[in-house]
C-alpha positions as CSV (number, residue, x, y, z in Angstrom):
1,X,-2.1,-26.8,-41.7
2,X,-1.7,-29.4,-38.7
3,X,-0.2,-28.2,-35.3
4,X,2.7,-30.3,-35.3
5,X,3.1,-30.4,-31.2
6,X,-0.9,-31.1,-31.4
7,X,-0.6,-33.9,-33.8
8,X,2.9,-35.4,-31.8
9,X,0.5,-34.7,-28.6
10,X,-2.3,-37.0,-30.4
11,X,0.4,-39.6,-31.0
12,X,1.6,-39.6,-27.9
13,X,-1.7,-40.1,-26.1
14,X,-2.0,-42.8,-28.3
15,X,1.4,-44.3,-27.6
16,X,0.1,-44.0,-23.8
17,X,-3.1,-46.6,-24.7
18,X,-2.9,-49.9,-23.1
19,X,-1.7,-53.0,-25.6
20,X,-5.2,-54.5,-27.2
21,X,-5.6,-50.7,-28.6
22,X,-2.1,-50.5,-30.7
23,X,-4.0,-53.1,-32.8
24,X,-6.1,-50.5,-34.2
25,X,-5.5,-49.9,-37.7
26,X,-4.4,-46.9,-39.3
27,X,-8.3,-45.6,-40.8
28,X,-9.1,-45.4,-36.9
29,X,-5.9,-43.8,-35.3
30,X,-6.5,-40.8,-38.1
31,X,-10.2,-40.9,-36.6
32,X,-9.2,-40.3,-33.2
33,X,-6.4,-37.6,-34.1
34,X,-9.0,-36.1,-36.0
35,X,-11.4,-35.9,-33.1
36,X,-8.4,-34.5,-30.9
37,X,-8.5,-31.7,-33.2
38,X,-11.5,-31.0,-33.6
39,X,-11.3,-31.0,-29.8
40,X,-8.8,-28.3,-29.3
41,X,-10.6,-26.0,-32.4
42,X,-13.2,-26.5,-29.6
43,X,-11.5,-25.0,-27.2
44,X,-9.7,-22.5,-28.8
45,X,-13.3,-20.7,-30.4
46,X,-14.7,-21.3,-26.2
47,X,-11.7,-18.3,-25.8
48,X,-11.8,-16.4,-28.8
49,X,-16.3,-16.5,-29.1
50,X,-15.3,-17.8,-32.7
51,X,-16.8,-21.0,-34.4
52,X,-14.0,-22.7,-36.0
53,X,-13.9,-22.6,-39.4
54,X,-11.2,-25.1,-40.7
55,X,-12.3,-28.7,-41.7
56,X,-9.7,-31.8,-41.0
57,X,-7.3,-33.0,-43.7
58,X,-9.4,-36.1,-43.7
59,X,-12.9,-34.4,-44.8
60,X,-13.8,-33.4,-48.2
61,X,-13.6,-29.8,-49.0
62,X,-17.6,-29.7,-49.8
63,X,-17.8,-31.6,-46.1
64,X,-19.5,-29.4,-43.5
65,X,-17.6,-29.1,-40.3
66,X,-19.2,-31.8,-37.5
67,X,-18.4,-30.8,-33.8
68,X,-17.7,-33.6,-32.4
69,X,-17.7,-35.1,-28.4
70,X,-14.4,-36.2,-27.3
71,X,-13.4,-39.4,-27.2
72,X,-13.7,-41.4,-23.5
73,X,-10.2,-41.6,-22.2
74,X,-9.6,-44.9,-20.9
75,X,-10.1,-44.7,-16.9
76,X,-6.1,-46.2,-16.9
77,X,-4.5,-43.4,-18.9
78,X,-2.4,-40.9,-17.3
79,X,-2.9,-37.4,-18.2
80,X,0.1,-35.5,-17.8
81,X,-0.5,-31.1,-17.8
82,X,1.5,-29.5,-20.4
83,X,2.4,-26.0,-21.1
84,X,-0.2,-24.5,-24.2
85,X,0.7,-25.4,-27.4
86,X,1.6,-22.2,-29.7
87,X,0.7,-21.6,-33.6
88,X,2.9,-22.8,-35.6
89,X,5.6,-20.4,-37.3
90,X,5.4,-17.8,-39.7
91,X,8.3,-16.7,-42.1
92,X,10.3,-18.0,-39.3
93,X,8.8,-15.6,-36.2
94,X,7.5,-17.6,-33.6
95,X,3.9,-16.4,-33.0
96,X,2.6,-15.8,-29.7
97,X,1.3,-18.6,-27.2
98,X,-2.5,-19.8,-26.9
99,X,-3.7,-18.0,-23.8
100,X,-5.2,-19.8,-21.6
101,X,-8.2,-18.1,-19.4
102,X,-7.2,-16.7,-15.9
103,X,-9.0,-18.2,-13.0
104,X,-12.1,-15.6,-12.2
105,X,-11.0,-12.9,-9.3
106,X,-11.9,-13.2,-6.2
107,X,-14.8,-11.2,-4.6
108,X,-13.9,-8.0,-2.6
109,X,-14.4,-8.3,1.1
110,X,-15.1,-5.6,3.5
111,X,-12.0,-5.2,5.2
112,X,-10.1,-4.9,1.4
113,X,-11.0,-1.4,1.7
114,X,-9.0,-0.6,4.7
115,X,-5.6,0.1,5.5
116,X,-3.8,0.0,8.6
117,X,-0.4,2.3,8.7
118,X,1.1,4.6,11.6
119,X,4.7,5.7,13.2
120,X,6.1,5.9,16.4
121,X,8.6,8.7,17.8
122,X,11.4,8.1,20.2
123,X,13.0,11.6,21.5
124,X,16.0,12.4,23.4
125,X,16.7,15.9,24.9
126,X,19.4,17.2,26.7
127,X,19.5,20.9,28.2
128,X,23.5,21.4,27.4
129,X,23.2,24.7,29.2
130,X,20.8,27.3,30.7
131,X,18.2,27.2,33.2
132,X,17.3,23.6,34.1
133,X,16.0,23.5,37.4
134,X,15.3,27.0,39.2
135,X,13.8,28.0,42.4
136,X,9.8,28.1,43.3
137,X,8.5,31.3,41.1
138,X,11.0,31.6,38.3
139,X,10.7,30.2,35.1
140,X,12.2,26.7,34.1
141,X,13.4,25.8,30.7
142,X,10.4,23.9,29.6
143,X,8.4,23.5,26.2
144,X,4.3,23.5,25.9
145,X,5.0,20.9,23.2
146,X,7.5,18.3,24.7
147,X,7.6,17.3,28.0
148,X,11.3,15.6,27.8
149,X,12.8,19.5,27.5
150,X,13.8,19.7,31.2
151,X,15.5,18.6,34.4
152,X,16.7,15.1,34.5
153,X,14.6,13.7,31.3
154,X,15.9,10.3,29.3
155,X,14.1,9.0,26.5
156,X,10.6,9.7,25.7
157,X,8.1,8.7,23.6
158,X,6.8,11.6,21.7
159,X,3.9,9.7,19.4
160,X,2.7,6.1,18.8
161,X,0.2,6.7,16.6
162,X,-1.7,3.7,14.7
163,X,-4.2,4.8,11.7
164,X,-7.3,2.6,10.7
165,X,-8.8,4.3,7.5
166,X,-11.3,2.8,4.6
167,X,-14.3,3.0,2.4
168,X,-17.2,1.9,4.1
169,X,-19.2,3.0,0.7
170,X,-18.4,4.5,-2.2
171,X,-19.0,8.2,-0.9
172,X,-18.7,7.4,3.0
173,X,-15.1,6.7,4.5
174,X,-14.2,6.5,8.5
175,X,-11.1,7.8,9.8
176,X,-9.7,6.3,13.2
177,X,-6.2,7.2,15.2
178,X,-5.5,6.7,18.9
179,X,-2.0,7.7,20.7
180,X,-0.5,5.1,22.4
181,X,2.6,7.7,24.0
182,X,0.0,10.1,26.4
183,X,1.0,10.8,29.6
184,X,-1.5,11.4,33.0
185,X,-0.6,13.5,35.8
186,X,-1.4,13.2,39.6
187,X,-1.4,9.4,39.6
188,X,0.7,8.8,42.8
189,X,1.5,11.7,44.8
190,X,1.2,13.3,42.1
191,X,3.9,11.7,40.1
192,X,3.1,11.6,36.0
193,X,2.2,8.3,33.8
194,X,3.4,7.7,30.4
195,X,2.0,5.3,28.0
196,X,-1.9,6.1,28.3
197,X,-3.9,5.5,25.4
198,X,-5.8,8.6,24.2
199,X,-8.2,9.2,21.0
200,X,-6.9,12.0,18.7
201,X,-8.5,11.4,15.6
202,X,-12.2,9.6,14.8
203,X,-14.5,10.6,12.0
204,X,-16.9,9.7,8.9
205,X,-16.2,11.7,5.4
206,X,-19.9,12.1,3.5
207,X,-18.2,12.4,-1.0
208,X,-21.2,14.9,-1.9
209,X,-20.4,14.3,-5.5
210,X,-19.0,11.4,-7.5
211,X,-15.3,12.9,-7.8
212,X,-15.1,13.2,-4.1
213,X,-14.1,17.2,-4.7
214,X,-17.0,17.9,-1.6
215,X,-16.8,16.2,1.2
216,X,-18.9,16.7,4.8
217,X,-16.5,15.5,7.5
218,X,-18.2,14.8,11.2
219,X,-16.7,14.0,14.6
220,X,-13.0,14.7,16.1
221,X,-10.6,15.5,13.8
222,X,-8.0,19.0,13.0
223,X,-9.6,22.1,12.8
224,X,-8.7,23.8,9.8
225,X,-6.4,27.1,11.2
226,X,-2.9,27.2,10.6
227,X,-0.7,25.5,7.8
228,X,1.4,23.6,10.3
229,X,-0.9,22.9,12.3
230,X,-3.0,21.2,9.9
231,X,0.3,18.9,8.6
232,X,0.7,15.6,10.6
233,X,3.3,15.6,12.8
234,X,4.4,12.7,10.9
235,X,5.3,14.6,8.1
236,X,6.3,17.8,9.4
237,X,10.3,18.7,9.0
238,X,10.7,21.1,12.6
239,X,9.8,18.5,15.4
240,X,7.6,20.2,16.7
241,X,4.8,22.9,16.2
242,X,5.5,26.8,16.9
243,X,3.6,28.4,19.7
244,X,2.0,31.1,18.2
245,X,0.6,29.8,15.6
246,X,-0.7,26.3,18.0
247,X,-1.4,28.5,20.5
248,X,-5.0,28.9,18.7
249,X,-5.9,25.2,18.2
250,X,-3.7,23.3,21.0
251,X,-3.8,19.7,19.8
252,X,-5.0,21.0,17.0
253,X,-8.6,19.1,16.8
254,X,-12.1,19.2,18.4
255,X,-15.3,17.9,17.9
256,X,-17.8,19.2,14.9
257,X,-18.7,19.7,11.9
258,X,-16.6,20.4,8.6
259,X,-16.8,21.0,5.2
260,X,-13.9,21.2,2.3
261,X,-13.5,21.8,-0.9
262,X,-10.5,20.8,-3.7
263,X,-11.0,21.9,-7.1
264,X,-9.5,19.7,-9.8
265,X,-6.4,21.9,-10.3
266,X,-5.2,22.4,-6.6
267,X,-5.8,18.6,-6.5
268,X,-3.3,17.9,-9.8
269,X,-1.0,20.3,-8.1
270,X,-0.6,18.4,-4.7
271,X,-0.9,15.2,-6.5
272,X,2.5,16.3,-8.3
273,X,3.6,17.4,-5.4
274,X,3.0,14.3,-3.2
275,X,4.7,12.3,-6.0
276,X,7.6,13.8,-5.9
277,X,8.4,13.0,-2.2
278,X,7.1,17.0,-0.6
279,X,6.1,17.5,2.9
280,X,2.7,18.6,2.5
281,X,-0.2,19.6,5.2
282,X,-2.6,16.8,4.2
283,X,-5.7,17.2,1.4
284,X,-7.8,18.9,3.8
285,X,-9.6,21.0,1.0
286,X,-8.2,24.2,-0.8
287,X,-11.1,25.1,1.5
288,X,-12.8,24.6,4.9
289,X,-15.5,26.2,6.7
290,X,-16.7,24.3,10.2
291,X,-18.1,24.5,13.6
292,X,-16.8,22.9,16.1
293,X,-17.6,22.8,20.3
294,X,-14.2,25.1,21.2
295,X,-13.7,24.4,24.5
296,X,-10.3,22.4,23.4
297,X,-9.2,18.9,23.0
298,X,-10.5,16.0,25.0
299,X,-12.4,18.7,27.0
300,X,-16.3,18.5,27.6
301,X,-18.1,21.6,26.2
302,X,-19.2,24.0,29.2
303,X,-21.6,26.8,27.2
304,X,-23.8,27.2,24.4
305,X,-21.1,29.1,22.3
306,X,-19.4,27.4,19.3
307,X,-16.4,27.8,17.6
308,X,-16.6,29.1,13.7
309,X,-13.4,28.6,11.7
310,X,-12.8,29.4,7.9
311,X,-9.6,28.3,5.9
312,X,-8.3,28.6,2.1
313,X,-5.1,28.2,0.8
314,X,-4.1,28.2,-2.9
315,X,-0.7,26.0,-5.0
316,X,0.5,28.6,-8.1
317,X,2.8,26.9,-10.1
318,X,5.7,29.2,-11.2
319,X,6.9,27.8,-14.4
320,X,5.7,30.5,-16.0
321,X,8.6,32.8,-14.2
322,X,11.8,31.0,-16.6
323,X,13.6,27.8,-16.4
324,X,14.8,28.7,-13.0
325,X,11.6,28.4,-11.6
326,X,10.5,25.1,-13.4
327,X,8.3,23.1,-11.0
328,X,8.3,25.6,-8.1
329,X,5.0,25.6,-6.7
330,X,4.1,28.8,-3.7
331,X,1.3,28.1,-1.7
332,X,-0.6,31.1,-0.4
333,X,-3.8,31.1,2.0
334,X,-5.1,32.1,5.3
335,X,-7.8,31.2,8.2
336,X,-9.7,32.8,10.8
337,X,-11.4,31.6,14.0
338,X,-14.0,32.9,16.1
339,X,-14.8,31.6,19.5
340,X,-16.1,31.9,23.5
341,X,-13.9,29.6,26.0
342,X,-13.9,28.7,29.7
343,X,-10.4,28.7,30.3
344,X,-9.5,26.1,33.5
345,X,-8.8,27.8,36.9
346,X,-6.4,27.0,39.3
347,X,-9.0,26.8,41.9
348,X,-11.1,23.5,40.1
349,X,-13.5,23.5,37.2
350,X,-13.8,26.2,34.6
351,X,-14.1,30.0,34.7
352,X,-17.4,31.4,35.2
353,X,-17.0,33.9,32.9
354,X,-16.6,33.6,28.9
355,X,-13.3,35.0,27.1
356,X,-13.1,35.9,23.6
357,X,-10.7,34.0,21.5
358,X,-10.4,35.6,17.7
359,X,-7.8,35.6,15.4
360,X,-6.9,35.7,11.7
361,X,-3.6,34.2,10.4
362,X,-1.6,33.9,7.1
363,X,0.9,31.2,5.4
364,X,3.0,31.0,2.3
365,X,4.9,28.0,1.5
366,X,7.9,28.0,-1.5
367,X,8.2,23.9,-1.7
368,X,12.2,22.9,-1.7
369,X,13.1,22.3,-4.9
370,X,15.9,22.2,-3.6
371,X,15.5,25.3,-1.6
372,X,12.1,26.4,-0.1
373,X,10.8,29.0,2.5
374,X,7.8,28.7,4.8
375,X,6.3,31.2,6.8
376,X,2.9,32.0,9.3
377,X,2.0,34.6,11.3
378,X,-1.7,35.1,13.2
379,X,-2.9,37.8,15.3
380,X,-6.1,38.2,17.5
381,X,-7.1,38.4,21.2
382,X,-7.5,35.6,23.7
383,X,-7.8,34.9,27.5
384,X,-4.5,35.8,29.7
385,X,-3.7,35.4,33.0
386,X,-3.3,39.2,34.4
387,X,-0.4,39.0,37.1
388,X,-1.5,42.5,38.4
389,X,-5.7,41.6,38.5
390,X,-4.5,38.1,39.8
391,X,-7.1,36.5,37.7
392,X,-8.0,36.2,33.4
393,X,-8.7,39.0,31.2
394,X,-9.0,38.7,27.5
395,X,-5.8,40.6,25.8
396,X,-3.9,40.6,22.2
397,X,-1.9,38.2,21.0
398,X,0.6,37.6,18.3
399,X,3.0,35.4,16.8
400,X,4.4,33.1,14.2
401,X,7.4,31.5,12.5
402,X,10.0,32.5,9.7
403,X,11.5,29.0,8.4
404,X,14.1,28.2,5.5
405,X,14.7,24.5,4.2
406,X,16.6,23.0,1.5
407,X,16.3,19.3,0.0
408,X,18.6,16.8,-1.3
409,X,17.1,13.8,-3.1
410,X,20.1,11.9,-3.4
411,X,23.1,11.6,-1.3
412,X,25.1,8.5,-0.3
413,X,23.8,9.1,3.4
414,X,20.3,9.1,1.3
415,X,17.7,11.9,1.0
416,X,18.5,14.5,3.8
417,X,16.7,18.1,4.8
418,X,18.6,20.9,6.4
419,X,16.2,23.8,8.1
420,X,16.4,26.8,10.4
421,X,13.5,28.4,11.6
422,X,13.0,31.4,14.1
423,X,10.1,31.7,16.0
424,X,8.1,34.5,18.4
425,X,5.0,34.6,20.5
426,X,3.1,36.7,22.7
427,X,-0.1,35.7,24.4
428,X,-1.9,33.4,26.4
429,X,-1.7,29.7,26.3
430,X,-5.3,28.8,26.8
431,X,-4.8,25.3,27.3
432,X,-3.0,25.2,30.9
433,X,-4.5,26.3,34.0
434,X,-5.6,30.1,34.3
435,X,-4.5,30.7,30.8
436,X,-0.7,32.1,31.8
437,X,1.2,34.1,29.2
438,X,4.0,32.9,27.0
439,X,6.5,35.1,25.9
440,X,8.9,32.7,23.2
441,X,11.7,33.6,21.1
442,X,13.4,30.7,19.8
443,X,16.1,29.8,16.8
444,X,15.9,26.4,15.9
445,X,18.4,24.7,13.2
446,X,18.4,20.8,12.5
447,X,18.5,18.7,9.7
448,X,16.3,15.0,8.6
449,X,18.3,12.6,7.6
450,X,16.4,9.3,6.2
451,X,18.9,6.8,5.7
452,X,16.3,3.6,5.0
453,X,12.3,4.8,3.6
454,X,11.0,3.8,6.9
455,X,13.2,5.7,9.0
456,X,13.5,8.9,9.5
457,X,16.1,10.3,11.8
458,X,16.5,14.2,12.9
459,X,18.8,15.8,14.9
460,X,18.6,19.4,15.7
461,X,19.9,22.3,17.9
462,X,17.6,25.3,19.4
463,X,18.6,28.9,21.3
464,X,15.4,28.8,24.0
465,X,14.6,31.9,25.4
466,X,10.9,30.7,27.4
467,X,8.6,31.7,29.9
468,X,7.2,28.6,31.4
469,X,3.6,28.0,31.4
470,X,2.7,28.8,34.6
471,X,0.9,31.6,35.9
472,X,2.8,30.8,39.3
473,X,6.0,31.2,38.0
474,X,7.8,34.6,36.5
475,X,10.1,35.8,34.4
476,X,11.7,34.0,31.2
477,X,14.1,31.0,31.0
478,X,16.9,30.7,28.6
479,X,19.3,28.2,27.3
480,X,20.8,25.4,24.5
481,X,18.8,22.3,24.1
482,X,19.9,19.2,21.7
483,X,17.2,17.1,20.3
484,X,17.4,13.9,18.3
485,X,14.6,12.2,17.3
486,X,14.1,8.7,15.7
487,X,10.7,8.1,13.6
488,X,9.7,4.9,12.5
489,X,7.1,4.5,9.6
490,X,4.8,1.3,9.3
């Protein structure tokens, strides 16, 4: 049966021919409509792969189908695109448009595979009572995490962080994050500098098998102790990490060598988890074994000594509990770290002498669904200033952080995360001068609001009871602190 809008299309085109060709006669119009459609069968069986089958009203039936060539348009006719034509109706249902083939795709370039993302931090802190300024040799109020807790601070920058990330392979990826928010000391009579740019993260993934389950990582990137430490701080709710469980990885990363593991069924669980909008520490492998130089971050190595580290961590899901555990998930693991370190003296350079730094640490994790509860603890030795040998000694340490959180998807302020966490420490902080000791008990309460997706805002309220970290200074600091902070995601 003839396409009527193919046959009115014929006419037209022929309505469109210049004067001395309307005086064609009838025999050769139906010749040229029936070379139009032979035409269009054409192009119809290019899509389809088919040869066309049907034969034109104005062949015999015994006729064999003839492909014909078009006929020449003449150089003056105007020819106007139109939408496809579409089959003609049956039992009154439209049937579907000819498609018409896409344009081929274009070829992938390098710089398809990677993404650019990162977030900046603006902080505000106010010391609304307690011990803001005190006299030479007693303790301050003052955090080893956040140099805006004290006397006479405005706003800060905590983190400008911009990521560069891709494929350069199918089984080779490069990770690449600077900090745009450091700060250098003993610039101008020894006055501090903000806004130095400093490399935290920058290193190549080897996939050692096609579903990327095993994966070599080399170069400067987290080393794998502590749940917290491990999650960006991008991500994490508290703003920021406890002592005594960063007091073994300050900065949390190093140079060396790691490997990780993620069985398919740890990786469904996180992938559900991610989905859903959790907080989580980052696929870093269910587990990781790695050596690393352990002389601390952006620190040239000073002995022959390395630093060995082993993680695992495990997601059960508790569905299996009843109905009022549907979709709970408690993550379980723990690490240890063995290590020889050349703590800085006050006098210049490094001790002579090498300290022992071991420790072994634990972590559970109930994901807020709505409610959740996160907790770590580590214990170990490390070097510590010694007030009474005036110099370092290796001693124990302990400490960690009990933490409750709850989470509201929907709210007409928008999703919003209330926490409280307590925290406790006692030890060395090897990462200032001559090691001093930190003695911290701190309650911490705050909630995340994030009124737009790339916003996040958090405003919080902690009960500081610090020793500063320096070995100069004695006794412990105490006091209220309010903290805001502003995070923008891009």
């Amino acid at each position: 049966m003839t396409n009527p809008t193919v046959l009115f299309a014929g006419i037209g085109a022929m309505l469109l021919l210049p004067a001395p060709a309307m005086g064609q006669t009838v025999q050769e119009l139906q010749r040229q409509i029936d070379d139009l459609k032979a035409t269009i069968a054409e192009m119809k069986a290019a899509q389809t792969g088919a040869v066309p089958a049907a034969s034109s009203p104005a062949t015999t039936a015994t006729a064999p189908v003839s492909v014909r060539t078009p006929p020449a348009v003449p150089a003056q006719v105007a020819i106007t695109p139109v939408a496809p034509p579409s089959a003609p109706a049956v039992d009154g249902t439209p049937a579907a448009p000819v498609q018409v083939a896409a344009a081929p795709a274009r070829a992938e370039r390098w710089y398809d595979r990677i993404k650019v993302r990162g977030y900046t931090q603006l902080r505000l802190n106010e010391i609304i009572a307690g011990d803001r300024a005190a006299p030479d040799g007693i303790s301050r109020l003052r955090s080893v995490h956040d140099s805006g807790i004290g006397d006479d601070t405005g706003f800060t920058f905590r983190r400008i962080r911009l990521v560069l990330q891709g494929d350069v392979g199918d089984r080779i990826s490069f990770y690449l994050q600077p900090d745009f928010a450091t700060a250098v000391s003993g610039q101008s009579v020894g006055e501090r500098r903000e806004g130095f740019l400093q490399l935290r993260d920058a290193y190549v993934d080897a996939f050692l098998d096609p579903d990327k389950r095993f994966r070599l990582r080399f170069g400067q990137s987290k080393v794998p102790f502590g749940w917290e430490n491990m999650q960006s701080s991008s991500n994490r709710l508290t703003l920021d990490r406890s002592d005594g469980i960063n007091s073994a990885v300050p900065s949390e990363r190093d140079i060396g060598v790691v490997a990780y593991y993620t069985p398919d069924r740890v990786d469904a669980v996180w992938a559900r988890l991610a989905k859903d909008g959790q907080k989580l520490f980052g696929n870093y492998g269910a587990f990781g074994v790695g050596v690393f130089n352990g002389q601390g971050f952006a620190r040239g190595e000073t002995n022959d000594n390395v630093m060995t580290v082993a993680m695992a961590t495990w997601p059960f899901e508790l569905d299996a509990l009843g109905n009022g555990m549907a979709g709970q998930v408690l993550e379980i693991g723990g690490a240890a770290v063995r290590n020889r370190i050349q703590p800085e003296i006050r006098t210049g350079g490094v001790s002579p002498t090498l300290f022992a730094d071991d420790r072994i640490g634990v972590h559970a994790m109930l994901y807020p669904q709505p409610i959740g509860f996160q907790a770590e603890w580590n214990w170990g030795r490390g070097p510590e200033y010694d007030r009474d040998l005036r110099g370092i000694t290796t001693k124990p340490l302990n400490g960690g952080y009990f933490q409750a959180m709850g989470r509201i998807v929907r709210s007409p302020l928008g999703p919003f995360m209330p926490y409280a966490r307590w925290q406790h420490y006692r030890g060395g902080w090897k990462a200032a001068v001559n090691a001093p000791r930190l003695e911290t008990d701190e309650f911490e309460i705050g909630i995340e609001f994030q009124p737009v997706e790339p916003l996040e805002l958090t405003i919080a309220y902690a009960r500081m009871h610090r020793t500063e970290a320096d070995e100069r200074r004695s006794g412990r600091a105490e006091g209220d602190v309010f903290r805001t902070q502003l995070q923008l995601n891009y």
